[in-house]
Structures are given as C-alpha cells and as structure tokens.
C-alpha positions in Angstrom: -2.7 156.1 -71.3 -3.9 159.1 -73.1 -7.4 157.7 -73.8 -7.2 157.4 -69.5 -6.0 160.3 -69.4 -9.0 162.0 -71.6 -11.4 160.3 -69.8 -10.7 161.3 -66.7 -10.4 164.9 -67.6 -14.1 163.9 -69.0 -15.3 163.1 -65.9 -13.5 165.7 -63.8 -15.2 168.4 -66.0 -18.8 166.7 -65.3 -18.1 166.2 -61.9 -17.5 170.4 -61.6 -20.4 171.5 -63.2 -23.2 171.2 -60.8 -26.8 170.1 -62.0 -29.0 172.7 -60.2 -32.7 171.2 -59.3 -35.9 173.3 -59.9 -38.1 174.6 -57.5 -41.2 172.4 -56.8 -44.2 174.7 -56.2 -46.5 173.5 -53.6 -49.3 176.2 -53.0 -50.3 179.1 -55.3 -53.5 180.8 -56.3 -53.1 181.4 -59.8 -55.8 178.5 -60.4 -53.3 175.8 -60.8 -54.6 172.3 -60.0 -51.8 170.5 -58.6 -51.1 174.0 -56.6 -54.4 175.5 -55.5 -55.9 174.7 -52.1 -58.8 176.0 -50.2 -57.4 176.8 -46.7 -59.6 177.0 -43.7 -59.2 179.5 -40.7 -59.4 177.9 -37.5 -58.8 180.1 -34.3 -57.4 178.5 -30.5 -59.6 176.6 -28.8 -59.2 177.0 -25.3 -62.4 177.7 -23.2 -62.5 181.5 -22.9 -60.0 181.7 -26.0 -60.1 185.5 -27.6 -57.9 185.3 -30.4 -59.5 185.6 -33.6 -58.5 185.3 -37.4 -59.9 185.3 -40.6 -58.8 184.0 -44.3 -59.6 185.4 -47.7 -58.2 184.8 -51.0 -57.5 187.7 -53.5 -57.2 187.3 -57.3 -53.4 185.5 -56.9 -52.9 185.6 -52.7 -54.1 184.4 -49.9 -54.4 187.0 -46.8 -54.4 185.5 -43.1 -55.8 188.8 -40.9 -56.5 189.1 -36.7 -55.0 189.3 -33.3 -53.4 186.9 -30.8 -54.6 187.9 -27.7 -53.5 186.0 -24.2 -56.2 182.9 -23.0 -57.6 185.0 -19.7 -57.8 181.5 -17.9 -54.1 180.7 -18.9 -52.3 183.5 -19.0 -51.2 182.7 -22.0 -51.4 183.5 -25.9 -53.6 181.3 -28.2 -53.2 181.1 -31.8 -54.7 181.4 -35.1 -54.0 179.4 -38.4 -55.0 178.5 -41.6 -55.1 175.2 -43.0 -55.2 173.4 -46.4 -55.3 169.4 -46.9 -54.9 167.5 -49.8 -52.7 165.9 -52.4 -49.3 168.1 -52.7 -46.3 167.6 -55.7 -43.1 164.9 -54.5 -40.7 167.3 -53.2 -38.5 164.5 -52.1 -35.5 166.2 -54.4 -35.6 169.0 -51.9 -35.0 167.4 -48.7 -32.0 168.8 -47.6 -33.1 172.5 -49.2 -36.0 174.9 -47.6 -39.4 175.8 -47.4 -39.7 178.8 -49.7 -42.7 181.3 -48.8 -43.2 184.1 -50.8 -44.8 186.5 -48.1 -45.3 190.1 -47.2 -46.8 191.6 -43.8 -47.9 194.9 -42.4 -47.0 193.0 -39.4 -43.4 192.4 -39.9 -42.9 192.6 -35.6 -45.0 190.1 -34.9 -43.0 187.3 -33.3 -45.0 184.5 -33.5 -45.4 183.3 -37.5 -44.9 179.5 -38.0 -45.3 176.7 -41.1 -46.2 173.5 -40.6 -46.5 170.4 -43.2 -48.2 167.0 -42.4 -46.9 163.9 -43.8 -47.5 160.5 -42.8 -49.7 161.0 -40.4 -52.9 158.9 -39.9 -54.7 162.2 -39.2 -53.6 165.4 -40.1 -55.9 167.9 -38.6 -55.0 165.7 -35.3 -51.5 165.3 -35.1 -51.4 169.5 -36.3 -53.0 169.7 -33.0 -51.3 167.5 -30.7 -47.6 168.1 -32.1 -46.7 164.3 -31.2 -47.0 165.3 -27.2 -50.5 163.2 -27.1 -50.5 159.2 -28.7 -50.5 158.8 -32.1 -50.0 162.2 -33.3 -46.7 162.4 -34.7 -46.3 163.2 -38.5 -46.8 167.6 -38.2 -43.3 169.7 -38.9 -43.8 172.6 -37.6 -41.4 175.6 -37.5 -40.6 179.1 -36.9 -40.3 182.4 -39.9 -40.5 185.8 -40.0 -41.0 188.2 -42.3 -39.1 191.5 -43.3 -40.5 194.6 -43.2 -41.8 196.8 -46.5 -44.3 196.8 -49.3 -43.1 193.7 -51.4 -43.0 190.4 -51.2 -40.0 188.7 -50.0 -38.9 185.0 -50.5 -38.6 183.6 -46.7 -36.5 180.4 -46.6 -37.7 178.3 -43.6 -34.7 174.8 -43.7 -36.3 171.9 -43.8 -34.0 171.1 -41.2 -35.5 173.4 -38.6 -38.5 171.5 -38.3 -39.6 169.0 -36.3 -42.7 167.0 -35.5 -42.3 167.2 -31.8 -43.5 170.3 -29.9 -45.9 171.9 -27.8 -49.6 171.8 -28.2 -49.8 174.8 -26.0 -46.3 177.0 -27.2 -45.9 175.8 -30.3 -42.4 175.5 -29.4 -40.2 172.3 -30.2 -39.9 170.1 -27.4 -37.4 168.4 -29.4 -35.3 169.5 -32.5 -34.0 167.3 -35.5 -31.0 167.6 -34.2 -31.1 166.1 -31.3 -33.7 163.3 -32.2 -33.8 161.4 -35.4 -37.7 160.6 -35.8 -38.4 164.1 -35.9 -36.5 165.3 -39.1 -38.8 165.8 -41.9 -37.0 163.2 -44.2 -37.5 162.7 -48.2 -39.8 159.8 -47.7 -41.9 162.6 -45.8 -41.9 165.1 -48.4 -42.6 162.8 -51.0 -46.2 162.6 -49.7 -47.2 166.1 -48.0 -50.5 165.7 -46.5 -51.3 169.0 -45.5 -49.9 172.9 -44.6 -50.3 175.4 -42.4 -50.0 179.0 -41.4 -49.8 179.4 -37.7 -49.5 183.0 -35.5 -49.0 181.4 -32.4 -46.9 182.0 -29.3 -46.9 185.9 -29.2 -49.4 188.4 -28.7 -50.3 191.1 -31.1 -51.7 191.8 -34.6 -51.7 189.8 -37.5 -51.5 190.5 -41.5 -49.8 187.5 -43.4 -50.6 187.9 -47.1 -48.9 184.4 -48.8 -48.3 184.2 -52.4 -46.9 180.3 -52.9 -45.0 178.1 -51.3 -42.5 176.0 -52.8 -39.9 173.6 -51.9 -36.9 174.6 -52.9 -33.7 172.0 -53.4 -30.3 172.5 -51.9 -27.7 174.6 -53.6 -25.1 172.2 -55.1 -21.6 172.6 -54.1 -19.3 173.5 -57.2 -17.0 170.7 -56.6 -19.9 168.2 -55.7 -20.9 165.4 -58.1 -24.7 163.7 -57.9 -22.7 160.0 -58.6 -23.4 159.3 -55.5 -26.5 159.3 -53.2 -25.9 160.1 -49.7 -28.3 159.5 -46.7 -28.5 162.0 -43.9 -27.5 161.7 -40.7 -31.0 161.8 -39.2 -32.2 159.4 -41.8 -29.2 156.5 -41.2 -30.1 157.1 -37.4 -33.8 156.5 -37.9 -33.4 153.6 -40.5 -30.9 151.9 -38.1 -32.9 152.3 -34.7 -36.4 152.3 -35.7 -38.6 153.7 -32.3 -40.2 151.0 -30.3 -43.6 151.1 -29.5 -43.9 150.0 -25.5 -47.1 149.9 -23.1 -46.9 149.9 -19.7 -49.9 148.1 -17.0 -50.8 151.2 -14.5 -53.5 151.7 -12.0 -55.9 154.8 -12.8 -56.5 156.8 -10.4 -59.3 159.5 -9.1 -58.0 163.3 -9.0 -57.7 164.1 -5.5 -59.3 166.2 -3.0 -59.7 169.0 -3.4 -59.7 168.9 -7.1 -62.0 166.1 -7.9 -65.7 167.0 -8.8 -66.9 163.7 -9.3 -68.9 161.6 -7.2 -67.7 158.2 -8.6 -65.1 156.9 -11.3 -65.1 157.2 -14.5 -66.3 154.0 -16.0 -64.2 151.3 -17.1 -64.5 150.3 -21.0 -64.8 153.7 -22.4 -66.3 153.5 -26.1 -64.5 154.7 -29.0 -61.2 153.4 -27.4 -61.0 155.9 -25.0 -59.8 153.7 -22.0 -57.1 153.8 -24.2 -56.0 157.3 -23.3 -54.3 156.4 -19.7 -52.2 159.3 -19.9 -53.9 162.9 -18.9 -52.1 164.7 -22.3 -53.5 168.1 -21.2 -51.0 170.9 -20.8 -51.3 171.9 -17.1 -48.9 169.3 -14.5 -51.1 166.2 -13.3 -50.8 162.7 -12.2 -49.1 160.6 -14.5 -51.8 158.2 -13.4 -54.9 159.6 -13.9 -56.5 159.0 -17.6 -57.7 161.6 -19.8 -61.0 161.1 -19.1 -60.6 161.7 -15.7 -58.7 164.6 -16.0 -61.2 166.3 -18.2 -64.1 165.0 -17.1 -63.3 165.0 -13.0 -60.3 167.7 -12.0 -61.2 171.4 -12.0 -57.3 172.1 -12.8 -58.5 171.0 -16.1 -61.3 173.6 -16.6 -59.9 175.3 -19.4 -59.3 172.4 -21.3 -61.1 169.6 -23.6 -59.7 166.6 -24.9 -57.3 167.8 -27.4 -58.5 168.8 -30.9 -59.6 166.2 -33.2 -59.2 163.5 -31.2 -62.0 161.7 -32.9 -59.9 161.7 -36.1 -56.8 159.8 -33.9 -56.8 156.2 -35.7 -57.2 154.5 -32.4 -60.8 156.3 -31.8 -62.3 156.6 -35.1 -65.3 157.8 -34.2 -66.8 158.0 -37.7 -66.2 154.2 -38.3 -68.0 153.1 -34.5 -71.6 155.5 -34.6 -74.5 153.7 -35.0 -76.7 153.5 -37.8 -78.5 156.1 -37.8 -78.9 157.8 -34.5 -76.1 157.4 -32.0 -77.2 158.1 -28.1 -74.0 159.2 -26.0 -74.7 159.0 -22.1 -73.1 160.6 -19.0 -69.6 157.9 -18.2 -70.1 157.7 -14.2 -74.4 157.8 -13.6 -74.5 156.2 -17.5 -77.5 158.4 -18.0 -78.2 159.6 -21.3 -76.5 163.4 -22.9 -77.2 163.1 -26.4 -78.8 161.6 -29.4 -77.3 162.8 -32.9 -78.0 163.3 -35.8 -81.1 164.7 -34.8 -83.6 167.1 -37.5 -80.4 167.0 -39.6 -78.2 164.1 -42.0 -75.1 162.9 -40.5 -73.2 164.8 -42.8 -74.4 167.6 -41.4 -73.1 166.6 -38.1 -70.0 165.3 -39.4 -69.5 168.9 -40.9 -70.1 170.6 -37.7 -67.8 168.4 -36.0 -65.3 168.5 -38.5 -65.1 172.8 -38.4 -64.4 172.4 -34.6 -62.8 169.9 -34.1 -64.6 168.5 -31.4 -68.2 166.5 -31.4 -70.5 169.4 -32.1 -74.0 168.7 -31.0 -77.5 171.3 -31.7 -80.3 172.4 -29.2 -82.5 169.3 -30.3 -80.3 166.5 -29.9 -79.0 167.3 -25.7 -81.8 165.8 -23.7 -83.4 167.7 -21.0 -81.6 167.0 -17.9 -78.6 168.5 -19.8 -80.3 172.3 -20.8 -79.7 174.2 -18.2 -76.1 173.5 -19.3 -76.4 175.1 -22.6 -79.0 178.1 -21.5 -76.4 180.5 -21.9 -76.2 179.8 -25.4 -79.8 180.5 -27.0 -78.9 182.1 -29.6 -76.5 179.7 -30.9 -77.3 177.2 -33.9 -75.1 174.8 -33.1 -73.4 174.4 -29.9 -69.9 172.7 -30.6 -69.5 170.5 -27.5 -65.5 169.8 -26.1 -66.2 166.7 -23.7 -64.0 163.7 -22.4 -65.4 160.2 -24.1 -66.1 157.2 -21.7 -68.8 154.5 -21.5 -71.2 153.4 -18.9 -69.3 149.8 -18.8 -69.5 146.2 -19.1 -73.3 146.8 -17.0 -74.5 149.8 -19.3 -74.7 151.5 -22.5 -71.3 154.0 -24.2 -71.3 157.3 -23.1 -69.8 160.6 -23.7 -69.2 163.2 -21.0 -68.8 166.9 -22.4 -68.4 170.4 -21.9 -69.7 173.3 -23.8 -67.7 175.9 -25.0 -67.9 179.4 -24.0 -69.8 178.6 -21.0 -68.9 176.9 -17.5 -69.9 172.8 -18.2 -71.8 170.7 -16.0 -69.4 168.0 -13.9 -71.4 164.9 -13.2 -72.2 164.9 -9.1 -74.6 161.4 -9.0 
C-alpha cells in the first residue's frame, strides 16, 4: 500500500510539472539554411491595378515598403505581398500554439497586414491566389495581424486557429472560418509540411512599412495541471478525419453571356486545351451566371473587363501547362475564329519564358512571338520588353488546332468579333 501510495505521489508530481516545447523558427535572415528564404514582391493584378510594393533585405531583416491604393475600375483596394517557397522545419508540435512574427512598422495604422502559409497544396503560388474560392486551390491559411506602434520590434502572435484556407480572392477576407468548417483549420499534418509564406497588405488603403525579423511557430502554453500521457485530437481534426469532403460534379449547359454584355460573335469552342473546358464555373469576383464558363466570362462579357483568369492558373494541377507545350515552339490561336495569337518561345529558351510567366503569374508573351493581326493590340506598349499577357485558355475544337485567347495588361484587349 505504501509502495502504491509512493507511486502515485510519483506520478502526481510528473503529471504537475509541465514540459514546455521550444519555439520552431521558420524564417530568419541571419544566413541560416533551414531558415533563410528569398521572398519575392508581387503587387495586385487587376487591369489598371495601382498599388505598388517593393522588398529588400537588410543585414538580419527583411523590409516590405509601398502603398495600397483602390483598383480605379473596382472601387476597391488591391494588395501587395511578398512571398517565399520552399522547404520549412515540422512545426507539427505547435498546432494548437501561434504564428509568432517578430515585426515593427512606421505604419502601425495600417489596417490591412495579413500572413499566409501554404501546405498541402498542389500549387502554392495558385491556391495563395485563389484562397480555395476557384477549383483546386485550397491548401493557403491566411489571416489577419497588426502591429503596435514604436521603434522596436514586437513579437505578434497570429493563433493558428484564426486561419483558414477559405477566403476571398478579392478581400482577403475569410469566407469561412475554422470554426465553423473543419477542412479549413490549419491542422498538424499541415504544419508538418509548410510549403510556402506570405506577407500580405491587402484589404485597406494606405501606406505600407513592414520590416520582419523571423517567424516562428510557437507551441501552446501547457496547463500546470495538464499531463502529455495523453494525445488529444482537435475538434476540427476528429470532424475532418470522420467526414472527409466529397468531391461531386455536376452535368450543366454552358451558356453565352447575354446581350448586352456579350462581345463575341460565336462560342467559345468546345475542348479547350490545357483542360480548360474544365473550368465551367466563371470564378471571377464580380456576380455572373452560374452557367457561363470561365472562358466565356473572360474571354466574351465586358462585366469581366477588369479581370483575367485568376493568377497562376497554369500552375492549377488540372492545367499544367508546363507538362502539355509542345516541343519546342508552342502556337496558341484565337478559341472562337481558331486563328493563330502566338508562337513561344520565340528569339529566347523556354526558360526564359517560363521565367516571365512565372514573375506574373500569367502566360507572358514578347513583341516577336504575337503575330501580326494581333499588334495593334499591344501598340500601346512599345516600350515594354516583355508584355505579360492575362488571357482566358480555350481551343479551336475537335475541327482545329488549341488556342488561347488573351488580354494584355495595362491596356484595353482585343475581344474576338469574327
């Protein structure tokens, strides 16, 4: 009885002495391997978009400097961001912990700083685009911080809790929290594999000065009275393990945009290359027909005119465009008259064109490679080297060769009238 006794007061005493979990540091810039990442600035989109940004790194911080302005043709603000991919430490242990970014800002006000962190998406740079409101881009957490105001850094905690892999494309806002629907928490399994992370300003108008020092993922406090003999799933994680999401496809009819928005003269063709004819849904943030595709609604509605395909698109597993060009030169041609747009790689490798399309995030053609019934299209850009291109993807058909139909950015596009 005493020896019970004794070991019981053995285990009580373990059992009340909590085992605290380190930190796991994800980005720094003190030259560490497994923590240093080049991050890339990439600005909003949008035709007419105005918001600009830049990144820099300093001896042991990155810096994140522009201005939000509002999208004349929307109304609305754009965004700016910076971006880093590649191979990140587990931080599985953290899962019910937080984000921890080390931070300062002569731009404590602004309203409109958000993190995001990829993981187990099929592409990253795609699914931080589409925030799972477009197919197959679910897999980017995103979520709101802000920073306090004054000279030093501060250590912003962001839950892991908070974010969520479904929101708006065109807020940034969640369309659906953690909280309310299982597949979007950011479980342990996804930690344990971070893809990517981002630095958004997004949302809200204004300035921007973000300087970032790390970011880490930071564990849970343990209770005092809490004992790690036993592992304990989430919620959100029972909920998605028990009711796995199921995957359903519906037959439709597609159909024109009507009069008087339709700028077309025909239909889009049927058997769109790169399995775009996949894409029967318009996924473009103004309200359309359920019914009309995306490449009609691109290509074909003028309520569309400030909008491309969504952002890497081409990276979306089910278009792949990388694994379906030709060898060698690739011609793309016009998806209602089937007549040809482009030839590329032209005077350059396809890596070079891969590059281009890759900083983007659309297609991005040069001067030399868009024939010459398309020209007049891109006069307004002489002095451009390289014209990146945001256009709807189609193909001339069972009767005729793939196609692409495009727009060029910074400049009204060409609608097909044959």
């Amino acid at each position: 009885m005493l020896a019970f006794a004794a070991t019981v007061k053995q285990v009580l005493s373990t059992a009340t002495t909590p085992t605290v979990l380190a930190s796991i540091p994800l980005v720094t810039f003190d030259g560490e391997k497994a923590t240093t990442h080049e991050f890339v600035e990439l600005n909003d989109p949008v035709m007419g978009g105005r918001s600009s940004g830049t990144w820099s790194v300093m001896p042991t911080f990155g810096v994140m400097d522009g201005e939000v302005v509002d999208v004349p043709s929307l109304q609305a603000p754009g965004f700016i961001k910076a971006a880093a991919d590649g191979a990140f430490p587990d931080a599985a242990s953290a899962s019910a912990g937080a984000l921890e970014l080390e931070v300062r800002s002569t731009t404590p006000q602004y309203a409109g700083f958000r993190v995001s962190l990829a993981a187990g998406a099929v592409a990253p740079p795609y699914s931080c685009a589409g925030g799972g409101s477009i197919p197959l881009s679910r897999g980017c957490y995103k979520a709101k911080f802000s920073v306090p105001a004054g000279d030093g850094w501060h250590a912003v905690s962001v839950p892991f809790a908070s974010f969520s892999d479904l929101w708006s494309p065109a807020t940034g806002e969640h369309t659906k929290e953690c909280s309310e629907d299982a597949s979007a928490c950011l479980t342990a399994k996804k930690l344990s594999s971070l893809q990517r992370v981002e630095l958004w300003a997004e949302g809200a108008v204004g300035k921007v000065h973000l300087e970032l020092k790390s970011v880490s993922a930071v564990p849970a406090a343990p209770h005092p009275n809490s004992t790690p003999l036993l592992t304990v799933s989430s919620p959100a994680a029972l909920a998605a393990a028990a009711a796995p999401a199921a995957a359903t496809t519906a037959s439709r009819t597609a159909t024109r945009p009507p009069a008087p928005f339709g700028t077309c003269s025909g239909a889009v063709q049927k058997q769109l290359r790169f399995g775009i004819s996949g894409r029967e849904q318009p996924t473009v943030p103004v309200p359309l027909p359920a019914t009309e595709s995306l490449a009609e609604a691109v290509c074909c509605d003028n309520r569309t005119v400030a909008y491309a395909e969504p952002r890497f698109l081409y990276q979306a597993p089910d278009i792949a465009l990388y694994s379906r060009l030709d060898a060698g030169v690739t011609t793309f041609y016009d998806s209602v008259c089937g007549l040809p747009l482009f030839r590329a790689p032209l005077n350059r490798s396809l890596a070079a064109f891969k590059a281009d399309t890759d900083e983007h995030g659309w297609p991005s053609f040069r001067t030399a490679e868009v024939k010459p019934r398309c020209s007049r299209d891109v006069a307004e850009e002489k002095d451009a080297p390289r014209r990146p291109l945001q256009r709807a993807w189609r193909s001339a058909g069972a009767s005729g060769p793939p196609s692409l139909h495009w727009r060029v950015r910074a400049s009204r596009w060409l609608r097909p009238t044959w």
